[in-house]
C-alpha positions in Angstrom: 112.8 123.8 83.0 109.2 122.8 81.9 107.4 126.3 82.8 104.2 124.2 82.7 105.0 121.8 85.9 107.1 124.3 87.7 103.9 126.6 87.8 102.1 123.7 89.1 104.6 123.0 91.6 105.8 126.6 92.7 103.2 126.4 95.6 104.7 123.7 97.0 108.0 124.6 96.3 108.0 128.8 96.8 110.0 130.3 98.9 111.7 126.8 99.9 114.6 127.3 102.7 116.7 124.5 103.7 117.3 125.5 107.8 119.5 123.9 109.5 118.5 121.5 111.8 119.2 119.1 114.5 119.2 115.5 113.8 117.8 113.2 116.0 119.5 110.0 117.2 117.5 106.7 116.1 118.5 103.0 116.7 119.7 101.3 113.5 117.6 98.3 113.2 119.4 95.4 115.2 121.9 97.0 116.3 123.4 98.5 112.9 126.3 100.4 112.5 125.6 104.1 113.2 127.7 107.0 111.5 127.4 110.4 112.4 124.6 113.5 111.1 125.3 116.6 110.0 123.0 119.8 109.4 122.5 120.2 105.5 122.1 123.6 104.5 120.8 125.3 101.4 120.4 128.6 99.6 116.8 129.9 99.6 115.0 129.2 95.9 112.0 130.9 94.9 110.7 131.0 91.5 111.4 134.6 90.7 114.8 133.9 91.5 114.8 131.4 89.5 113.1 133.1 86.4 116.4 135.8 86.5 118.7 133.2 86.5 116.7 131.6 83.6 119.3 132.6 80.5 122.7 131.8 80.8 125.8 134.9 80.7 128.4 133.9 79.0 128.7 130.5 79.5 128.7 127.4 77.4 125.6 125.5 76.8 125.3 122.1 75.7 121.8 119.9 75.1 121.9 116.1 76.0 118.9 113.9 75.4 118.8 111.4 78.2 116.5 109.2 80.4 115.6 110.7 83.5 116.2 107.5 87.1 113.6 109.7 89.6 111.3 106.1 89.2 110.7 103.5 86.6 109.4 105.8 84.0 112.5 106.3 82.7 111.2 109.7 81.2 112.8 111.0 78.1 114.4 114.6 78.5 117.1 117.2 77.3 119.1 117.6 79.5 121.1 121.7 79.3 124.3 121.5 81.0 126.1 125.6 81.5 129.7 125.8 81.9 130.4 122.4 82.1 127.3 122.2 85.2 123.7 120.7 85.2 121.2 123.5 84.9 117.7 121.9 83.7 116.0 119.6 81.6 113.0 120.0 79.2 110.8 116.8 78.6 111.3 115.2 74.9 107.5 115.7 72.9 108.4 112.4 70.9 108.5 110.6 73.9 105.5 108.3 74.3 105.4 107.7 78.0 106.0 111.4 79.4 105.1 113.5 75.9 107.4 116.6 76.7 106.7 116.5 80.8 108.6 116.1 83.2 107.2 115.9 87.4 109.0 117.4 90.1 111.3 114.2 90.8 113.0 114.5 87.7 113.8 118.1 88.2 114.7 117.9 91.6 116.9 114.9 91.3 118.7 116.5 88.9 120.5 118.0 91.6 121.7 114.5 93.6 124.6 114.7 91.0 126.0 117.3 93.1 125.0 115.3 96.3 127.6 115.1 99.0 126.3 111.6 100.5 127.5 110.5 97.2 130.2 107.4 97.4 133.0 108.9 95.4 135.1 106.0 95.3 134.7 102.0 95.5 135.1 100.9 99.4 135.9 98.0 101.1 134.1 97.8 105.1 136.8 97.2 107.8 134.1 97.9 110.5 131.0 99.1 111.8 130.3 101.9 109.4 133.8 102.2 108.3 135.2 101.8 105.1 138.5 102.2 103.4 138.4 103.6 99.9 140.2 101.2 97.8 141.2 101.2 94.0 139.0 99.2 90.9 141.7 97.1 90.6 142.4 95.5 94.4 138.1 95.3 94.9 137.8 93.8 91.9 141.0 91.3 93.1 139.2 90.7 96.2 136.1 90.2 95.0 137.2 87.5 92.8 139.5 86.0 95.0 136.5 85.5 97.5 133.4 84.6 95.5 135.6 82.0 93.9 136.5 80.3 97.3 132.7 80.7 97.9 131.5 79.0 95.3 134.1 76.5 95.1 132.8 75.1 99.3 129.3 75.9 97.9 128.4 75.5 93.9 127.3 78.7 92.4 123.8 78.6 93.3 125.1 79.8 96.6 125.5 83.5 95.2 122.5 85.8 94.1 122.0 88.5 92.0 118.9 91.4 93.3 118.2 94.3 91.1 115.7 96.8 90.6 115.7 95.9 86.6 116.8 98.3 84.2 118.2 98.4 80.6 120.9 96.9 81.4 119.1 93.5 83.0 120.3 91.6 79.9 123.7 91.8 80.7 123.0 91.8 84.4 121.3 88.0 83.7 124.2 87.0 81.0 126.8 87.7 84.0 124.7 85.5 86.7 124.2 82.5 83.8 127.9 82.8 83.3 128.7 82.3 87.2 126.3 79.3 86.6 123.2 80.6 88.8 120.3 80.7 88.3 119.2 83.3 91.2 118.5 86.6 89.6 116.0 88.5 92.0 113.7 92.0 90.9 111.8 93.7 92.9 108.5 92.0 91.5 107.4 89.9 94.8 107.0 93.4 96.5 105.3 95.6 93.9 103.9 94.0 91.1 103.8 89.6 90.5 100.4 89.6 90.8 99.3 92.2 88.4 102.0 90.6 85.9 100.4 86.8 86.0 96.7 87.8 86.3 97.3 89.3 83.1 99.5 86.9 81.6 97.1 83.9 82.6 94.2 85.6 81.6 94.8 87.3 77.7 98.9 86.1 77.3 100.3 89.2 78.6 101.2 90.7 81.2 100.5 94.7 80.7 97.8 96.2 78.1 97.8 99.8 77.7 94.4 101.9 77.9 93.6 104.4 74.8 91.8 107.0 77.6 91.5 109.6 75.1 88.8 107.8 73.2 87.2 106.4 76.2 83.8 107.3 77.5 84.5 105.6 81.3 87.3 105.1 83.4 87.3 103.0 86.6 90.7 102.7 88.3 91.1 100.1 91.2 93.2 101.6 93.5 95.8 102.6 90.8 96.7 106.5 91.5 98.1 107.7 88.6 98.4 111.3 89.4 101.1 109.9 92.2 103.0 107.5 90.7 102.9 110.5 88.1 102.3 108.0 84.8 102.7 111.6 82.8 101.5 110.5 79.3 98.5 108.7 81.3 97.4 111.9 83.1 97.5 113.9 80.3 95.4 111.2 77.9 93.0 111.0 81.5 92.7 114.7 81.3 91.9 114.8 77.1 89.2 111.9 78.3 87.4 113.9 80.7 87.6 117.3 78.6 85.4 115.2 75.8 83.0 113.9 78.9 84.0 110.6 79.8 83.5 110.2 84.1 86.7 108.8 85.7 85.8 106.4 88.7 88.1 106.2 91.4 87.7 102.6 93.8 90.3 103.2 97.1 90.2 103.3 100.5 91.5 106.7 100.8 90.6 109.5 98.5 93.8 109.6 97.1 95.4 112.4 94.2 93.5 110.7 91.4 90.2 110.6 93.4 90.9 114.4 93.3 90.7 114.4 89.2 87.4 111.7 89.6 83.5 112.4 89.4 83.1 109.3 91.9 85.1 108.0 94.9 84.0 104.6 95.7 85.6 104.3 99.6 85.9 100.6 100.0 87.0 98.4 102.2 90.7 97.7 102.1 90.9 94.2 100.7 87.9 93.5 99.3 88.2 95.0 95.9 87.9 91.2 94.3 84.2 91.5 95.8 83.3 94.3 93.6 84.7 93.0 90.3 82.6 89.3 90.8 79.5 91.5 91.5 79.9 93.6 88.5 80.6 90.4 86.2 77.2 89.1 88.0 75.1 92.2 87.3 76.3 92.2 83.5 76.1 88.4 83.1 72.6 88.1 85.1 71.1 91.6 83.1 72.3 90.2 79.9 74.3 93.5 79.7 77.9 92.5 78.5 79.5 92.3 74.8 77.5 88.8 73.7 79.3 88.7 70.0 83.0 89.6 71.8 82.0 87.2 74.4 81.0 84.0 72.1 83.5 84.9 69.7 87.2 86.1 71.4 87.1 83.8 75.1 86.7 80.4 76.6 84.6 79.6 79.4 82.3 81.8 79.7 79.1 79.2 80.8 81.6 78.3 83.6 82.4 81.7 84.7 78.9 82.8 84.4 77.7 80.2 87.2 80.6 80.8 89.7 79.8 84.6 89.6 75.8 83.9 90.3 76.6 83.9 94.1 78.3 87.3 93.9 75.5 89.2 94.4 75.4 93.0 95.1 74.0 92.4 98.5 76.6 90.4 99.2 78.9 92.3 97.6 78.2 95.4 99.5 78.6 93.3 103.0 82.2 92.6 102.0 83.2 96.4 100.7 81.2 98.8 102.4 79.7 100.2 99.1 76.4 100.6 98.6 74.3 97.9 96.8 72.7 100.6 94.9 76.0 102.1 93.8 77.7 98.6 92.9 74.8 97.6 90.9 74.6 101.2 88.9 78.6 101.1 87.7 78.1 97.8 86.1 75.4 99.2 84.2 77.3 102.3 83.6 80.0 100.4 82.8 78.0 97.9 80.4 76.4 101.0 79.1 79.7 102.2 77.3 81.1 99.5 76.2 83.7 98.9 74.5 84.7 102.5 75.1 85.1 101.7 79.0 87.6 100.1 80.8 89.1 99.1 84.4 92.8 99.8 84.7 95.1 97.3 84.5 96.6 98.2 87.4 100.3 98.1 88.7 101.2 98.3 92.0 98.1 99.3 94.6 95.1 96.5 95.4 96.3 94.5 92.2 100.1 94.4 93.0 101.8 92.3 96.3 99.3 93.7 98.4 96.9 91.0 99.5 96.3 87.2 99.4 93.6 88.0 96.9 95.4 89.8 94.6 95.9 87.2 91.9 92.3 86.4 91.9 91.3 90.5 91.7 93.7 91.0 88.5 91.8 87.9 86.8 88.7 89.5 88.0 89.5 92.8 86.2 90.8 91.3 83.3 87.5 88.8 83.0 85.4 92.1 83.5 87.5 93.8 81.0 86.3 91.2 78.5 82.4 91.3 79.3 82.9 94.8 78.3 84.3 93.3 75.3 87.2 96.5 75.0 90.6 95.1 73.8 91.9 96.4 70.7 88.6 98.4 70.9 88.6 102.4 70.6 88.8 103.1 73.9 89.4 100.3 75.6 92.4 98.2 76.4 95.5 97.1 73.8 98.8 95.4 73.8 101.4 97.7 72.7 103.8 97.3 69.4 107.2 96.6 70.5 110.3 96.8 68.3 112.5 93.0 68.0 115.7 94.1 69.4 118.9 92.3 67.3 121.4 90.5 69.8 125.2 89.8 70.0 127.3 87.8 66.8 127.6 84.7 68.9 130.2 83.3 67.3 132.4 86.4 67.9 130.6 86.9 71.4 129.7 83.7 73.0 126.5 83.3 75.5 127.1 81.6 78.4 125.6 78.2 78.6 121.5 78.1 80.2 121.0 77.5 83.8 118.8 75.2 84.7 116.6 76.4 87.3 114.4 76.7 89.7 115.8 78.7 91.7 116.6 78.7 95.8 113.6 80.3 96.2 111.4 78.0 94.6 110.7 80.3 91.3 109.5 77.9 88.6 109.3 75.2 91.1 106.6 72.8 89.7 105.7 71.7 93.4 106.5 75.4 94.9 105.6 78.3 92.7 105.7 77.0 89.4 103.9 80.7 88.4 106.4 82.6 89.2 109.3 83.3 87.3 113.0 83.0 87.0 114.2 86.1 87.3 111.8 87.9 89.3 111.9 85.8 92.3 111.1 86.3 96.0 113.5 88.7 97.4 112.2 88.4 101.0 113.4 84.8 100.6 116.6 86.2 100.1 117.2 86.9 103.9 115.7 83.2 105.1 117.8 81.2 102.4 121.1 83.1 104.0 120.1 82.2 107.4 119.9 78.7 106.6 122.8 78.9 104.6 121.3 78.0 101.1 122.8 81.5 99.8 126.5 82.4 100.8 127.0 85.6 98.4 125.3 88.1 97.1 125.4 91.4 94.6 122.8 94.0 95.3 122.2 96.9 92.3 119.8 99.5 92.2 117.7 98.0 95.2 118.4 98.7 99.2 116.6 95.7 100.6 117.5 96.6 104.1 114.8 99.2 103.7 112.3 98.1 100.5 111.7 94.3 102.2 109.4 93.8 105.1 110.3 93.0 108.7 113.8 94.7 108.4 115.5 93.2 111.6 115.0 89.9 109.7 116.3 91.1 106.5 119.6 92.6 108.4 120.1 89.3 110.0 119.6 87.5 107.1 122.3 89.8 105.1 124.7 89.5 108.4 124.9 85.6 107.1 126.4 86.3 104.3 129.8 85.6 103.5 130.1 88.4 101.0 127.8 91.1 99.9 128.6 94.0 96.7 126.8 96.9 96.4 126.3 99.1 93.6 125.3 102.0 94.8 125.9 105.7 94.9 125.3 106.7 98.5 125.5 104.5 101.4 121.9 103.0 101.7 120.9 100.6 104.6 122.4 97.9 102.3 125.3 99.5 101.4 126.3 100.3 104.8 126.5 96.7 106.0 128.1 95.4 103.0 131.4 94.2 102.6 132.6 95.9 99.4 130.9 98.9 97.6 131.2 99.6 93.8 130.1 103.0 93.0 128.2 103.4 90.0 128.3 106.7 88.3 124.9 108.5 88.9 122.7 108.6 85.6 123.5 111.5 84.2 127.0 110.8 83.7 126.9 107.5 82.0 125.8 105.4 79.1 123.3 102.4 79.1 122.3 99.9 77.0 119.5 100.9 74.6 116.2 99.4 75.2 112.7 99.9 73.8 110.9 103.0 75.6 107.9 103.1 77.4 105.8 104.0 74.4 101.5 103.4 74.6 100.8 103.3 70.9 103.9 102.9 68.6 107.3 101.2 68.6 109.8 103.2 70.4 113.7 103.0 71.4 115.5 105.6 73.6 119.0 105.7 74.8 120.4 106.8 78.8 123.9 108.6 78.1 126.3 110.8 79.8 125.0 114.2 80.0 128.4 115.8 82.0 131.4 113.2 82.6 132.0 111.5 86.5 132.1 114.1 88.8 134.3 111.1 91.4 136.0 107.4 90.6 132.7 106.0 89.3 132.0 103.9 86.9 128.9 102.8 84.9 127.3 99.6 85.6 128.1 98.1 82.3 131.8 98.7 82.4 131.5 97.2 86.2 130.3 94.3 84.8 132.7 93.8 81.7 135.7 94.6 84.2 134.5 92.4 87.1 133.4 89.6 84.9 137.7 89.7 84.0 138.4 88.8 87.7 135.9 86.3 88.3 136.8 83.7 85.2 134.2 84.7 83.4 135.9 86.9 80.8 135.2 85.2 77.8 131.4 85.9 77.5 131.7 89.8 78.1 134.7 89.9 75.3 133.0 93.1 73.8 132.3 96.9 74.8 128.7 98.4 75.7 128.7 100.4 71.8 129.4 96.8 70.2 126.2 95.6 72.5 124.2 98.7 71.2 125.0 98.6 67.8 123.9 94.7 67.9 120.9 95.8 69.4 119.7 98.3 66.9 120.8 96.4 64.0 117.5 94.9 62.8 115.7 98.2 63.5 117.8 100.4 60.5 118.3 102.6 63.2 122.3 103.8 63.9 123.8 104.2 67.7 124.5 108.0 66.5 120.8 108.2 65.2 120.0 107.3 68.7 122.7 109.6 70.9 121.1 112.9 69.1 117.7 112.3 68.8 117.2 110.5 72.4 114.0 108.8 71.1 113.5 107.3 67.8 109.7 106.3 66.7 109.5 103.5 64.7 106.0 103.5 63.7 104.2 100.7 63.4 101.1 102.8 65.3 98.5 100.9 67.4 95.3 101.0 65.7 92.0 99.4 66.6 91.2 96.1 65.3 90.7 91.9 65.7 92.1 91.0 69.0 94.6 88.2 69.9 95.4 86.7 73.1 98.4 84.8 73.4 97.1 82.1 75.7 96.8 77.9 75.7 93.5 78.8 73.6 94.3 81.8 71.8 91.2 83.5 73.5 90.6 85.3 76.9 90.4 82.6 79.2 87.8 83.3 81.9 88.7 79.8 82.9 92.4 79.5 83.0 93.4 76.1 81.5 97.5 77.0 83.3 95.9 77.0 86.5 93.3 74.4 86.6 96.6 72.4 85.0 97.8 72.9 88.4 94.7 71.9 90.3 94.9 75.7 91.3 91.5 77.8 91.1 90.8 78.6 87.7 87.7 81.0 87.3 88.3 83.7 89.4 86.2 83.4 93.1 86.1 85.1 96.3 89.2 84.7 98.5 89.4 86.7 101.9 92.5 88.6 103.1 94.7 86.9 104.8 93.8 89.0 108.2 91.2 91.3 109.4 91.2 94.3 111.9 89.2 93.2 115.0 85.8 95.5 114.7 85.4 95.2 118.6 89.5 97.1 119.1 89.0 100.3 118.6 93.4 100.2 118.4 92.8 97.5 115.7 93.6 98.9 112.3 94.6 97.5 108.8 98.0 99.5 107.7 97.7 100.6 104.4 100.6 103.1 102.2 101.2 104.4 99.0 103.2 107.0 97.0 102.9 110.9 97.1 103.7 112.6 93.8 106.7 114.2 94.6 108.2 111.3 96.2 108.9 107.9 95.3 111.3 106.1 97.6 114.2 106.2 99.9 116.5 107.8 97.0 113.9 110.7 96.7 113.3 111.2 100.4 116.9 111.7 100.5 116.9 114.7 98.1 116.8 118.1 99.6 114.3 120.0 97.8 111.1 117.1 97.8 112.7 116.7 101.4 111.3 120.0 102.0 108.2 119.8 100.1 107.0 117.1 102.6 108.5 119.1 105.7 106.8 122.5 104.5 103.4 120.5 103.6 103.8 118.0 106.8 102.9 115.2 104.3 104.8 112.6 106.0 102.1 112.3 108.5 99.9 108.7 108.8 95.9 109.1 107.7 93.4 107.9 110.3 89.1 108.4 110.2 87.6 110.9 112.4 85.8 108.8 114.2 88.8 106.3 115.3 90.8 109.1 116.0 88.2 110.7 118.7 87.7 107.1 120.1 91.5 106.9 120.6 91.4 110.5 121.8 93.6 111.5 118.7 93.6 114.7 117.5 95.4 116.2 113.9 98.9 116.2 114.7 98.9 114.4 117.7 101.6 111.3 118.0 100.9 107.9 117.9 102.1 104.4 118.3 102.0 102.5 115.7 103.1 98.5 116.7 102.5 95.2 114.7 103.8 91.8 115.5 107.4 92.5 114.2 107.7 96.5 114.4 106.7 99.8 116.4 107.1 103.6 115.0 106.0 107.1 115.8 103.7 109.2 113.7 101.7 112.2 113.7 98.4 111.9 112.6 96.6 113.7 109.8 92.1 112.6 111.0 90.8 113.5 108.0 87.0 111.6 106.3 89.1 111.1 103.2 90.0 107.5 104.3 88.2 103.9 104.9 87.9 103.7 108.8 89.1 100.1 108.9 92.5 101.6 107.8 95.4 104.0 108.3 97.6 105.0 105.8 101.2 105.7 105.7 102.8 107.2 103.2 106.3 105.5 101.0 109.5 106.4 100.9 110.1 107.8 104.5 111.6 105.8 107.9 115.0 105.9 105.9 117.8 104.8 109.2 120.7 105.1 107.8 122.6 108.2 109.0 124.5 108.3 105.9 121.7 110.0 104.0 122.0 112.7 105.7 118.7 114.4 104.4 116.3 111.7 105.0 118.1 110.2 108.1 115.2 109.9 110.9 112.3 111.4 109.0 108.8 109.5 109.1 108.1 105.4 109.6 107.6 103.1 106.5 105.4 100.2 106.2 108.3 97.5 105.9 108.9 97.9 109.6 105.3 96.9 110.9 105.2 93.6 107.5 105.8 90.2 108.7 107.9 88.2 106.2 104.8 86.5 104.5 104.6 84.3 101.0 101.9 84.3 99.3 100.2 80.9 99.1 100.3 80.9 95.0 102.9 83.0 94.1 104.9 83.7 97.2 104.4 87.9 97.4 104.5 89.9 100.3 100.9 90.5 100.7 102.4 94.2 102.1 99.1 95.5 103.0 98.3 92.3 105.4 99.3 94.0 108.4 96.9 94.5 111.0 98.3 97.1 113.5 97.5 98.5 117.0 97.1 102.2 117.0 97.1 104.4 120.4 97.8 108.1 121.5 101.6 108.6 122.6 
């Protein structure tokens, strides 16, 4: 175990004692099927015991390097097992995104191998809750059998694919195209569209890195690092700040990262596209900003330069909150060390799916980005090397043929949402198109919809429609419990992926998921599902080869071998990042502060000021914007569900919702009193935590809780989540779920 992160832990986790407890009995959702609770139990774990146990007696031990599934780090690790058993994992040094760490989700889930809500076997649903474990081979009959009836009545682009997307997308998409559909849904429409085409609109792609350690300022826009635990970015944040740089923290709520900041900036929920056009007007109007970068690396400047002369501070400090003074002083601080300052590019937070203005806000940053003139700069922002990954002989393994899309969500629809692309997709949509019979069946891996999409009694109608739904899943999720067949994939540490390129910052990088310990139950991995399902479903011919042949294909071009790859976990290519000429990979070739895509589509193309889509009522003192976000140690309803974060929260009572001091007295709310929360669609409980440390137009709940299936046992009934209180909305450009557009009313139970 990293010595280093358990230390930093052990305050939160000493002494930890899983009691027994009683569960208590919640609706499902619309009337979904309800299973029964049990206590969970669990031996007392304190570091000192711990520390004895530390060597192993006698026992075999074997190191695996591996890729840790906590989140979508995918962290690199060794992984010890002892007598055949997982005992701990050391982060790899080599890796670029988590350089030898690893955070308290990856050790503690770890342990979900050994879960006992695990599925152990594929089953098919005979009723409410109840399902009859059946063999590979009669699912994958029936499966076949059905989907082919389906989409003979209905054409395949009556079936859909959603996926949280992992290595093994490549082969996910090759299966879908070989069905003939085009409908291949991600997560992206509820965490992070926006960011991705701001970016890509504005410099050609979607996500630069930052080089922190050389930087002299940081400003992050509601990005919180130190909870969605970005290890190699804390640690470069940290080397930042021990040289002097000042780290600038813009958020409603003074969140984990505002902890690690010389400045909080509280602002408004919402308005953060206010502050970035004022800062471009103070540096544009001062004659502050990177003239030679400027004249030399963008287009449109002149235009951008008068649409921004109305964003005044003044104004500018109406819309956020934020002093005039204070707005007016970070540009110049900003301008000051350029080009060894940047704004974070963001990722989920104010510049993901979170407001109506979102789009415009990530153009905004990216346009005040280049005033500062800092890409390819020493300590500003860069577009990462990544290694050309070889592909399949395809006259020995033949691709299916294209599908043409868009698809039935509109994606890449020139007269819908032309921006957004196949593949991602609108996965609220998903639930609509069912109801109105546009989608028929559907396969659902890595994702629980059910509980990750907004307004949930819609989604579980919507997913009632359908004439078929697969899981892949190991424990029965909200999804899982309502679909018709489940195919259990074997948990990550006892299977093999397909290679991919890692998350590296500054140099080319591959890394490899494999089987640390073999299946503990009749799981398989999700490649072999694929291979072996694709046999039943006609489709045989285009997965005629084995997950090595795949890998070996796709480290051909690198001189890299698959056994290179098993031992080492992480190969570094080379091919460093080093500071330089930049290049944009846009219609001009420069940074477009006047998007020639979007004025193409008589869409706005300087960025401009857009208000949210709704506004708490100042004169209702229940009237409050929702807001959420992650906590360090927990992610989403996977983590929620495992017992040892479970009882970091319980022992820290960090499941409870974030309201001002002064709303709270004038609701007569006290710390740790219950509320109501209720919105248009949804109504929860909470306990409150009044604290100054958020915006008082807001409250803020925290992800990954209100889990209502009582099949995860652990997480069953614990906390509210933000989906239940979200209207299914699309965003007006790119169809998102604006998930922070939700005003709620707010009283003392």
């Amino acid at each position: 175990m990293d010595i280093y992160i358990y230390k930093k832990m052990q305050n939160l986790t000493l002494g930890v004692i899983m009691s027994k407890r009683r569960m208590t009995r919640r609706r499902f959702l619309a009337a979904s099927a309800a299973g029964g609770a049990a206590a969970v139990g669990a031996a007392c774990l304190t570091y000192d015991a711990w520390g004895k146990q530390k060597e192993p007696k006698n026992e075999e031990v074997t190191v695996t390097p591996t890729l840790c599934d906590a989140c979508g780090n995918w962290c690199a690790m060794n992984v010890y097992t002892r007598g055949g058993r997982i005992w701990k994992a050391e982060g790899l040094p080599i890796a670029g995104n988590n350089v030898g760490r690893i955070c308290a989700k990856g050790h503690a889930m770890l342990h979900d191998v050994y879960n006992k809500d695990r599925v152990k076997s594929p089953l098919k649903r005979i009723g409410p809750n109840q399902f009859q474990p059946i063999s590979w081979e009669q699912a994958y009959k029936e499966i076949g059998q059905k989907l082919g009836a389906i989409m003979e009545k209905n054409g395949p682009e009556s079936v859909f694919w959603l996926q949280y997307p992992e290595g093994n997308e490549p082969l996910t998409k090759r299966f879908m195209a070989a069905l003939g559909s085009p409908n291949v849904f991600s997560h992206g429409a509820t965490c992070f569209l926006p960011r991705n085409i701001g970016w890509w609109l504005t410099v050609g792609e979607p996500k630069p890195e930052h080089d922190f350690p050389s930087c002299r300022l940081m400003v992050f826009i509601g990005r919180n690092p130190a909870a969605g635990l970005h290890l190699r970015q804390l640690r470069d944040i940290t080397l930042a700040r021990e040289k002097g740089a000042r780290l600038v923290v813009v958020d409603p709520r003074h969140s984990e990262s505002a902890s690690m900041g010389d400045q909080w900036m509280r602002i408004r929920p919402g308005t953060d596209l206010a502050l970035m056009l004022a800062l471009a007007h103070v540096m544009i109007k001062e004659g502050i900003y990177q003239k030679e970068f400027v004249e030399k690396y963008t287009e449109g400047f002149d235009e951008f330069a008068k649409a921004v002369e109305r964003y005044t501070p003044e104004w500018a400090s109406h819309k956020t909150t934020i002093a005039t003074s204070d707005i007016a002083q970070l540009a110049r601080d900003l301008a000051a060390q350029a080009p060894r300052a940047v704004i974070h590019r963001g990722y989920h937070a104010a510049m993901g799916t979170q407001y109506k203005n979102s789009l415009q806000l990530v153009r905004a940053v990216a346009c005040v980005n280049g005033l500062l003139g800092n890409f390819n700069q020493t300590g500003g922002l860069y577009f990462a090397p990544k290694p050309k990954m070889g592909g399949l002989d395809k006259d020995k393994h033949p691709a299916p043929p294209k599908v043409d899309g868009p698809m039935a969500d509109g994606s890449e629809d020139q007269e819908k949402y032309p921006l957004t692309p196949m593949g991602v997709g609108l996965s609220q949509a998903i639930p609509e198109l069912a109801i109105q019979g546009k989608l028929k069946a559907g396969f659902v891996h890595h994702n629980n919809p059910l509980r990750t999409c907004p307004n949930p009694a819609r989604v579980i109608e919507g997913y009632r429609k359908l004439e078929l739904l697969v899981s892949f899943d190991y424990v029965l999720s909200e999804t899982a419990t309502i679909s018709d067949y489940v195919l259990p994939e074997s948990y990550y540490l006892e299977r093999d992926d397909v290679v991919h390129t890692n998350h590296s910052y500054d140099s080319k990088q591959i890394a490899i998921r494999q089987a640390v310990i073999k299946p503990l139950h009749d799981t398989k991995p999700m490649v072999r599902i694929l291979i072996e399902l694709a046999q039943s479903l006609g489709i045989g011919k285009y997965f005629n080869f084995t997950l090595e042949e795949y890998n070996r294909a796709s480290l051909a071009p690198l001189g890299v071998t698959l056994e290179q790859l098993k031992k080492e976990g992480v190969i570094d290519l080379g091919d460093k990042w080093a500071p330089g000429e930049p290049t944009f990979e846009t219609p001009s070739g420069k940074l477009e502060f006047v998007s020639s895509t979007l004025r193409d589509l008589n869409l706005a193309a300087t960025p401009e000021w857009e208000e949210p889509l709704v506004m708490p009522d100042p004169q209702d003192p229940h009237s409050f914007r929702l807001i959420h976000g992650k906590q360090a140690h927990m992610t989403h309803a996977r983590t929620i569900n495992q017992l040892y974060l479970k009882e970091i929260t319980k022992r820290n009572d960090w499941g409870k919702v974030w309201i001002h001091p002064d709303r709270a007295k004038a609701l007569g709310v006290k710390e740790g009193d219950c509320m109501t929360i209720s919105s248009s669609v949804g109504k929860g409980r909470a306990r409150a935590k009044v604290t100054d440390g958020i915006h008082p137009d807001c409250i803020f709940v925290p992800s990954g809780y209100g889990v209502y299936s009582r099949n995860l046992r652990t997480a069953y009934g614990y906390g509210v989540s933000y989906n239940d209180f979200l209207p299914t909305y699309f965003d007006p450009v790119l169809g998102h779920v604006m998930s922070n557009e939700i005003i709620v009313r707010v009283e003392r139970t």
